[in-house]
C-alpha positions as a printed Julia matrix, in Angstrom:
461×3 Matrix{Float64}:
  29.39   77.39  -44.04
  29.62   73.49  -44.45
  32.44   73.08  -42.21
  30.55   75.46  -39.84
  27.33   72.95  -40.01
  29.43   69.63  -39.43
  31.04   71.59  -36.72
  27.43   72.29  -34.82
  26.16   68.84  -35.7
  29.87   67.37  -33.91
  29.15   69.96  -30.83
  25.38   68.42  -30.62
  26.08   64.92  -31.08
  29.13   65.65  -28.54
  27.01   67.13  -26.2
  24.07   64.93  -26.53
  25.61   61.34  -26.73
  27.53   61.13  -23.63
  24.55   62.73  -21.87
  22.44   59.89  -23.0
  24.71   57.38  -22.72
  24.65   58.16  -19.19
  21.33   58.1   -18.55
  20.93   54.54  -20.2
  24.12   52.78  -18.82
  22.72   54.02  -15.11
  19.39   52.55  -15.84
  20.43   49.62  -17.04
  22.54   49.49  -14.2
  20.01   50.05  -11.86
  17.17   47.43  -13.54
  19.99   44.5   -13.53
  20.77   45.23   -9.96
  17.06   44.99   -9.32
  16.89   41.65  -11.11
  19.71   40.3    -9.18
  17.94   41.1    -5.88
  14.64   40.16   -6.75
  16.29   36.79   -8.44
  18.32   36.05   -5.0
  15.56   36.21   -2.82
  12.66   34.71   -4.77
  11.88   31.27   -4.0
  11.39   30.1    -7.71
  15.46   31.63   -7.66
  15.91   29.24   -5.03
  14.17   26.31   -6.05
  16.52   26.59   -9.4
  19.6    26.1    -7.54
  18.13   23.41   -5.55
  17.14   21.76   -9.02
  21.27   22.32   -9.87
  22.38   20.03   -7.03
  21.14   16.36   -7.97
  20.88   15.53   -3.88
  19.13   18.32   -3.01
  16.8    18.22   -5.99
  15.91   14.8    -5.29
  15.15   15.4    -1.43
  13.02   18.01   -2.69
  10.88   16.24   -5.26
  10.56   13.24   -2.58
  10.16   14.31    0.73
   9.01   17.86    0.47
   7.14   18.29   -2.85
   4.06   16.16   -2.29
   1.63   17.44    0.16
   1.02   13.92    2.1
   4.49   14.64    3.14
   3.01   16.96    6.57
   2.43   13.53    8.19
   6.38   12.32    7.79
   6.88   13.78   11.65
   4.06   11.5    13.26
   6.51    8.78   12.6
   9.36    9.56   15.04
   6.39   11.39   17.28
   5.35    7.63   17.49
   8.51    6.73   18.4
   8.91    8.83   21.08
   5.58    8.35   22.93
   7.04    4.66   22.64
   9.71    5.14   24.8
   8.33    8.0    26.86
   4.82    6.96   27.57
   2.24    4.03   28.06
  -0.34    5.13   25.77
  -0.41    2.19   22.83
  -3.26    3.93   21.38
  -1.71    6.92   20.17
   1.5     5.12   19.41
  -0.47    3.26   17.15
  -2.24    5.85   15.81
   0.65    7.88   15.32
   2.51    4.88   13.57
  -0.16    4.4    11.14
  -0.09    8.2    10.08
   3.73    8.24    9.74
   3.63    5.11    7.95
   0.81    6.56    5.36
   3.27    8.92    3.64
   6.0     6.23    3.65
   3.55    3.97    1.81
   2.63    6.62   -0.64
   6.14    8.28   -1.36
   7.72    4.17   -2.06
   4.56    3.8    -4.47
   5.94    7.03   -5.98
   9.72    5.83   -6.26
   8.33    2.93   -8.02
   6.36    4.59  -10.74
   9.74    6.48  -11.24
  11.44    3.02  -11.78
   8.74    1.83  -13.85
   9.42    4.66  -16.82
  12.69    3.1   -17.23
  11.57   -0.6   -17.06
   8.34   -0.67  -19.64
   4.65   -0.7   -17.96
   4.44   -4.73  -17.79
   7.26   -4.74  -15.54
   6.76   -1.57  -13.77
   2.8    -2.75  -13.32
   5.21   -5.54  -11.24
   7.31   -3.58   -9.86
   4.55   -1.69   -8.56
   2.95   -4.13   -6.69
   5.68   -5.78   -5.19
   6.82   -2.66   -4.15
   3.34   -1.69   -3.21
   2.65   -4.79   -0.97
   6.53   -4.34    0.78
   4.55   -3.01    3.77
   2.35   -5.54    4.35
   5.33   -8.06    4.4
   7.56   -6.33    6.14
   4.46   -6.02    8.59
   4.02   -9.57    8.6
   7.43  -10.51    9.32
   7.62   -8.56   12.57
   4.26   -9.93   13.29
   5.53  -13.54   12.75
   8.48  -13.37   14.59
   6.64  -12.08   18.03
   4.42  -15.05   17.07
   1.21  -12.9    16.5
  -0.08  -15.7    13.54
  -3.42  -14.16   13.3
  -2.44  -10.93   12.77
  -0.48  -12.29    9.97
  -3.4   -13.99    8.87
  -5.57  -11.01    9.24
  -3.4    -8.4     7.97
  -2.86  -10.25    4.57
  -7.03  -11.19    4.15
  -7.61   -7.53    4.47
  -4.97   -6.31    2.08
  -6.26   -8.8    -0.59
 -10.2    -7.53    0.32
  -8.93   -4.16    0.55
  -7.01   -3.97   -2.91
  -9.86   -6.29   -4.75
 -13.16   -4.15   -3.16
 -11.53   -0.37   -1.96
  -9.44    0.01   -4.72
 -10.22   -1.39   -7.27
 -13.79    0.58   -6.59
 -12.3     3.38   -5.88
 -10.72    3.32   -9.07
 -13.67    2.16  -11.27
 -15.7     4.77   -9.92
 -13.46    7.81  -10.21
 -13.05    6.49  -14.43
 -16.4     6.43  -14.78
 -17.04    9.97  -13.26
 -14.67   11.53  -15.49
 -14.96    9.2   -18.1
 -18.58    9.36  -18.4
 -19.14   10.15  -22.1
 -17.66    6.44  -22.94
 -17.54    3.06  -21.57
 -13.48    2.07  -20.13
 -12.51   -1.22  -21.98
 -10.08   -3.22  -20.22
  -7.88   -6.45  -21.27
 -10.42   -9.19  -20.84
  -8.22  -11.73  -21.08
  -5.21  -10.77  -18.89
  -8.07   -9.96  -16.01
  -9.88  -13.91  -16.36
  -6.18  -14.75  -15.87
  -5.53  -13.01  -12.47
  -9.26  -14.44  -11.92
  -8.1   -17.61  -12.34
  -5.23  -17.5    -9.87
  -6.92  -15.99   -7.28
  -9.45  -18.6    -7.4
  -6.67  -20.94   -6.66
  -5.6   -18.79   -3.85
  -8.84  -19.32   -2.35
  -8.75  -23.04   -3.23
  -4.9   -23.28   -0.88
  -6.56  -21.34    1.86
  -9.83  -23.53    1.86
  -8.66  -26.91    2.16
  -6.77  -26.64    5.73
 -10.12  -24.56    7.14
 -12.76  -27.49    6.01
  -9.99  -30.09    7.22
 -10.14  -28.36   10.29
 -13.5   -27.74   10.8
 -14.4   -30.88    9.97
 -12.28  -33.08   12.37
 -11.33  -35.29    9.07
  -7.65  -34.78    9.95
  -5.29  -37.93   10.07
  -2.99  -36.64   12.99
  -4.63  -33.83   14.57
  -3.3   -30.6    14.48
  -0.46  -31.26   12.4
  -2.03  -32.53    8.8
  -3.42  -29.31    8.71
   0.22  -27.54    8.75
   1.67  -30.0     6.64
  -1.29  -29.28    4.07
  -0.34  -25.74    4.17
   3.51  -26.29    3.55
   2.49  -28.01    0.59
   0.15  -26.14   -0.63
   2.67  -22.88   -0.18
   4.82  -24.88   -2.2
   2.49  -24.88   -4.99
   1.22  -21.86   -4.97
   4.92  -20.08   -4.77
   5.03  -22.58   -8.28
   2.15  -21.22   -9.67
   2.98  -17.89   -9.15
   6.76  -18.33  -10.72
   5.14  -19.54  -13.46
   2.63  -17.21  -13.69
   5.75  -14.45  -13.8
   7.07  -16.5   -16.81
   3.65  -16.31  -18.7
   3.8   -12.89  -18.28
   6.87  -11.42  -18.94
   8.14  -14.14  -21.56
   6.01  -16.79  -23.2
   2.7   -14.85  -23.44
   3.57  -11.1   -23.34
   1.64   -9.97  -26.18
  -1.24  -10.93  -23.91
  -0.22   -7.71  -21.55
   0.69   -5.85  -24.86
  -2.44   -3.26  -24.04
  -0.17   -2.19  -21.47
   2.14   -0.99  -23.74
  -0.95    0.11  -25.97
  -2.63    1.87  -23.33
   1.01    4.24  -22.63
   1.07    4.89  -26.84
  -2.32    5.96  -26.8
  -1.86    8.46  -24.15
   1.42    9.56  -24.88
   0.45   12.85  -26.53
  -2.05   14.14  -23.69
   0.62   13.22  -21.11
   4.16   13.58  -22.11
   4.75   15.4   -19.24
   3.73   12.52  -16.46
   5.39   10.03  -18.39
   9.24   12.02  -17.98
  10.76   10.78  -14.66
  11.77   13.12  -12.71
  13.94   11.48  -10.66
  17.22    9.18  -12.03
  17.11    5.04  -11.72
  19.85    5.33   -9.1
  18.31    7.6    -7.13
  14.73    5.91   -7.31
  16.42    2.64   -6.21
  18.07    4.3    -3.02
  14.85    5.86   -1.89
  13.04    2.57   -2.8
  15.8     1.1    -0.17
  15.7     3.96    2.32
  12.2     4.09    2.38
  11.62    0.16    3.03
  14.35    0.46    6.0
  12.08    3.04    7.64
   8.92    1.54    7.02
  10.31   -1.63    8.33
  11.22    0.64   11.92
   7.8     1.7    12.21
   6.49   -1.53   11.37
   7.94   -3.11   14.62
   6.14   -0.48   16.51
   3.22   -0.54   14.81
   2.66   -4.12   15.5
   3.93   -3.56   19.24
   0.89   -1.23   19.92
  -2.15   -3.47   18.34
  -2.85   -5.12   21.22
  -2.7    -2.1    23.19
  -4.55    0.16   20.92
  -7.34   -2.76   20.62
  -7.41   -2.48   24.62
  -7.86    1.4    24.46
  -9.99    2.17   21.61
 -12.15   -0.94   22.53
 -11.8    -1.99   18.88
 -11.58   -5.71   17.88
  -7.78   -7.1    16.71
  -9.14   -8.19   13.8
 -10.87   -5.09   12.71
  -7.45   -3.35   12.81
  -5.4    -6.33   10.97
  -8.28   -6.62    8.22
  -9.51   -3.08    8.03
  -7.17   -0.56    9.54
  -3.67   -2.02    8.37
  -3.86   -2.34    5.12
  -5.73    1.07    4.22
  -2.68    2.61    5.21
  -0.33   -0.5     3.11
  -2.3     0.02    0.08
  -1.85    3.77   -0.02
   0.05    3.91   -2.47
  -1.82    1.0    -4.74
  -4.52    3.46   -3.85
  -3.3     6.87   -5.54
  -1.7     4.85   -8.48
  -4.75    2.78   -9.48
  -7.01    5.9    -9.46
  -4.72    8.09  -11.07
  -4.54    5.68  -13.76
  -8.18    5.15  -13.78
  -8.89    9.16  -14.79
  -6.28    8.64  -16.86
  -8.12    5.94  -18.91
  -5.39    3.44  -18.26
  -7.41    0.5   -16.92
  -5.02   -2.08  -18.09
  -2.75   -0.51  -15.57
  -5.23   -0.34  -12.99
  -6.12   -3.71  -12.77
  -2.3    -4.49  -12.81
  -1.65   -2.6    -9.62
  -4.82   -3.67   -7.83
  -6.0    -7.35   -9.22
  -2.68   -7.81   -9.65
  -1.05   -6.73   -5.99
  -4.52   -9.3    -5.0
  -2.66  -11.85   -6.55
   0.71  -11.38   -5.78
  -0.49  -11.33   -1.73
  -2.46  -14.18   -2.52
   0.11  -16.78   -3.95
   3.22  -15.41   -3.3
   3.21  -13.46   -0.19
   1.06  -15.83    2.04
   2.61  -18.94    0.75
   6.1   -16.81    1.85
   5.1   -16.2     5.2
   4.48  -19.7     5.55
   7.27  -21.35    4.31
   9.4   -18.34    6.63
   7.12  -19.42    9.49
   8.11  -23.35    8.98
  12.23  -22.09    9.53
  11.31  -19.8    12.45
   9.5   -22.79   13.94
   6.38  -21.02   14.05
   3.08  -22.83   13.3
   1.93  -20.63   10.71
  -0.77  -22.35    8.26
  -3.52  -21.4     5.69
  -6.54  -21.93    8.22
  -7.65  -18.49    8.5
 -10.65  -19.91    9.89
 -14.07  -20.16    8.37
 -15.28  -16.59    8.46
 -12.24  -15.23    6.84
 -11.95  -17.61    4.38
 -15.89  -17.63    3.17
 -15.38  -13.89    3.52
 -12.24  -14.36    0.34
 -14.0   -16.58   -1.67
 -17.07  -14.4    -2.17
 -15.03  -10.9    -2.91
 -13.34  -13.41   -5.37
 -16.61  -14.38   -6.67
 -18.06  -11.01   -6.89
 -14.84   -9.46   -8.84
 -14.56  -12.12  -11.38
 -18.43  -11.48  -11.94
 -17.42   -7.55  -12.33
 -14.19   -8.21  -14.6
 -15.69  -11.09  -17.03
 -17.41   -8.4   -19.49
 -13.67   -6.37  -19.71
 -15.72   -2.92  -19.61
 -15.63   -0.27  -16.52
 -18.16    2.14  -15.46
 -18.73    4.17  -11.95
 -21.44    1.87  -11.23
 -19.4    -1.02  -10.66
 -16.85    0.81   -8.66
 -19.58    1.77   -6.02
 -20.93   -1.57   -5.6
 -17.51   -2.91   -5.07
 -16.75    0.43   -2.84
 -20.63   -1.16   -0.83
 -19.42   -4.44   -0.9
 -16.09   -3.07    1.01
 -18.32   -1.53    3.54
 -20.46   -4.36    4.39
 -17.14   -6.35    5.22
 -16.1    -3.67    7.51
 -18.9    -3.48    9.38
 -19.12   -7.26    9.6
 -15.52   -7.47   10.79
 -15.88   -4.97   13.49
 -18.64   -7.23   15.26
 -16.57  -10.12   14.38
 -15.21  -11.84   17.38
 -12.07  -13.99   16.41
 -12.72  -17.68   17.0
  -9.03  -18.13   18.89
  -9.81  -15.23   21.46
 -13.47  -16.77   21.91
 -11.29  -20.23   22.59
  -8.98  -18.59   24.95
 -12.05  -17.23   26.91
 -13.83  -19.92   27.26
 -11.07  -22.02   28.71
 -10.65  -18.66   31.1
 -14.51  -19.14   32.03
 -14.1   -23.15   31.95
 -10.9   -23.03   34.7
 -13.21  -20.31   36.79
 -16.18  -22.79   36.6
 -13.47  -25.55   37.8
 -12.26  -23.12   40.44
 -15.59  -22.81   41.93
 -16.95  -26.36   42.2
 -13.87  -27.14   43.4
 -14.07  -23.99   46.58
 -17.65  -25.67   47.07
 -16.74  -29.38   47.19
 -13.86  -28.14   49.98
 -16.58  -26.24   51.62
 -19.31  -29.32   51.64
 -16.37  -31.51   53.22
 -15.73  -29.14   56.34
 -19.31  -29.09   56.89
 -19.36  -32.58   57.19
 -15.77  -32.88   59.03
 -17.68  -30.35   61.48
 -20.84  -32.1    61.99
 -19.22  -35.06   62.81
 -16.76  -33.75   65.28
């Protein structure tokens, strides 16, 4: 009877277990084969791979990933209707929207850099990145001997980065922000005040020397003035770099106060997603193609001024550097909502400054070896228009405390030069017309005096 028993229980456990085993090998089978399809032609599948190949990964996360990226084609569109058509307009147009995502994605490359340098130097880095299309602007400009342009160009991306976004920025804290009042280093923003105060103080000098006919040899103390005065301000500004980074850093230690604070709320943002050798080439790639569109961007101002019956100096001082302070633009808001004002005012006041006494001084010391008569007289409308945005940002920075308030005046205060600029007539255009109007006057007296001597050759024949 036992063996009997065991004997039914082997027949049932023979019969039933390979049955089942079956059934469950062929399932499994058949749900891992699913997986395997669905896993080769999902995207996230895809996007895994991509992430396996550092090149591809990279390509990905810079040129594809961000959505500003759609406007990458107007830049060789631009090109093209260079070559193929007449219509500066557009080209310019089309340069400035190519150029946009450019500015944005090298702003993005440097905050990459920055998470392996520390936030005092990658506030720096930042802004000399930031501000590498406004010079390599201003070189092209400089060498086609478009001076005011220069001039213009670098005025607006001071009032643009001091009024636009530092507003911008000030006003988005406060919105989200609104529950507490944003503190700020006081002292490391009277410091930036300072300097650009001393900016102003270079650019004023050869505009009242000017405008005062108190010059010793006319026409050229005014350049020699501004050589100088380059030459002290490129001092200041080394030694401002010094007090910085070396003999006064605890002064900037809120930097590295503001980044502990925040660490726990956003450990995510602070991982870099891309390596330091990889965020140095596209840092180099991306200036080399900014620098092409750059020399067709500046090709097509006069042109697009023509077209769009728009002043010159309402595109150098308005229209130019919007699209070179991109990405100063994302980076100090971002930081803003993020409560980081220290960081803020180090890519905004801090780009201001580095314009101020380094890259203008630059220009003109560059201009003196191209033998180009570049100097620091942006004439008197310009220059009153620098010293009272410096004025009216000191005013806003000396309490160290943020609110949205503040940001919309300066965002009003932004408007108010635009619209003034866009009736502005520059003075050397006004010059050149009048000596247009002058030689017609000339022309005509002259057909009149030649007419009044046949008469009288006539009347007495």
């Amino acid at each position: 009877m036992m063996a009997s028993i065991e004997e039914n229980v082997d027949i049932e456990s023979d019969e039933e277990i390979p049955f089942s085993g079956t059934n469950k090998m062929q399932s499994l089978n058949f749900e891992s084969s699913n997986v395997l399809l669905n896993q080769r032609f999902s995207a996230s599948w895809v996007l895994r791979k991509v992430h396996r190949v550092s090149v591809l990964r990279s390509i990905y996360i810079v040129l594809i990933k961000a959505k500003i990226n759609v406007l990458l084609p107007f830049g060789p569109l631009a090109i093209i209707l260079h070559y193929s058509t007449k219509h500066h307009g557009w080209v310019f147009f089309f340069s400035l929207l190519g150029i946009t995502p450019l500015a944005e994605r090298l702003g993005y490359a440097t905050e990459q850099l920055a998470c392996f340098t520390g936030p005092t130097v990658g506030g720096l880095l930042n802004a000399t990145f930031g501000n590498a299309t406004e010079m390599i602007i201003s070189m092209y400009a400089l060498k086609n001997g478009m001076i005011r342009v220069v001039q213009q160009s670098l005025l607006g991306s001071i009032l643009s980065n001091m009024l636009l976004v530092l507003g911008c920025a000030f006003f988005c804290g406060g919105i989200v922000h609104n529950q507490k009042v944003q503190i700020f280093n006081k002292s490391a923003a009277l410091v930036n005040s300072g300097l650009l105060l001393m900016a102003v103080m270079g650019i004023l000098f050869p505009a009242v020397l000017h405008f005062t006919h108190t010059e010793v040899h006319k026409g050229k103390s005014e350049i020699a003035l501004s050589r100088f005065s380059s030459c002290i301000m490129l001092i200041a500004y080394a030694s401002y770099l010094y007090f910085q980074l070396k003999s006064q850093a605890s002064l900037y230690s809120s930097l590295d106060e503001a980044n502990e604070n925040n660490n726990e709320g956003s450990e995510e943002d602070e991982v870099p997603e891309i390596t330091l050798w990889e965020a140095i080439t596209w840092l180099s790639i991306l200036t080399l193609w900014i620098s092409v569109l750059s020399g067709y961007l500046v090709d097509a101002i006069q042109g697009a001024s023509d077209s769009m019956n728009m002043p010159v100096s309402f595109i150098s001082v308005i229209l130019l550097p919007i699209v070179g302070n991109a990405a100063e633009h994302a980076s100090a808001i971002m930081f803003a909502m993020k409560d980081k004002l220290d960081i803020t005012l180090g890519v905004a006041i801090g780009s201001s400054t580095q314009i101020s006494m380094f890259v203008i001084p630059f220009c003109v010391i560059v201009g003196w070896f191209m033998g180009k008569p570049m100097d620091l007289n942006f004439q008197l409308f310009e220059t009153a228009t620098l010293f009272i945005t410096v004025l009216v940002v000191a005013f806003m920075l000396q309490e160290g405390q943020s609110n949205y308030f503040k940001g919309l005046m300066l965002i009003l205060c932004y408007l108010i030069v635009a619209a003034s600029f866009f009736v502005h007539v520059d003075p050397s255009n006004g010059m050149i017309e009048c000596v247009k109007l002058n030689e017609l006057v000339m022309l005509e007296k002259l057909s009149r005096a030649r007419h009044s001597l046949v008469k009288e050759r006539s009347c007495s024949l």
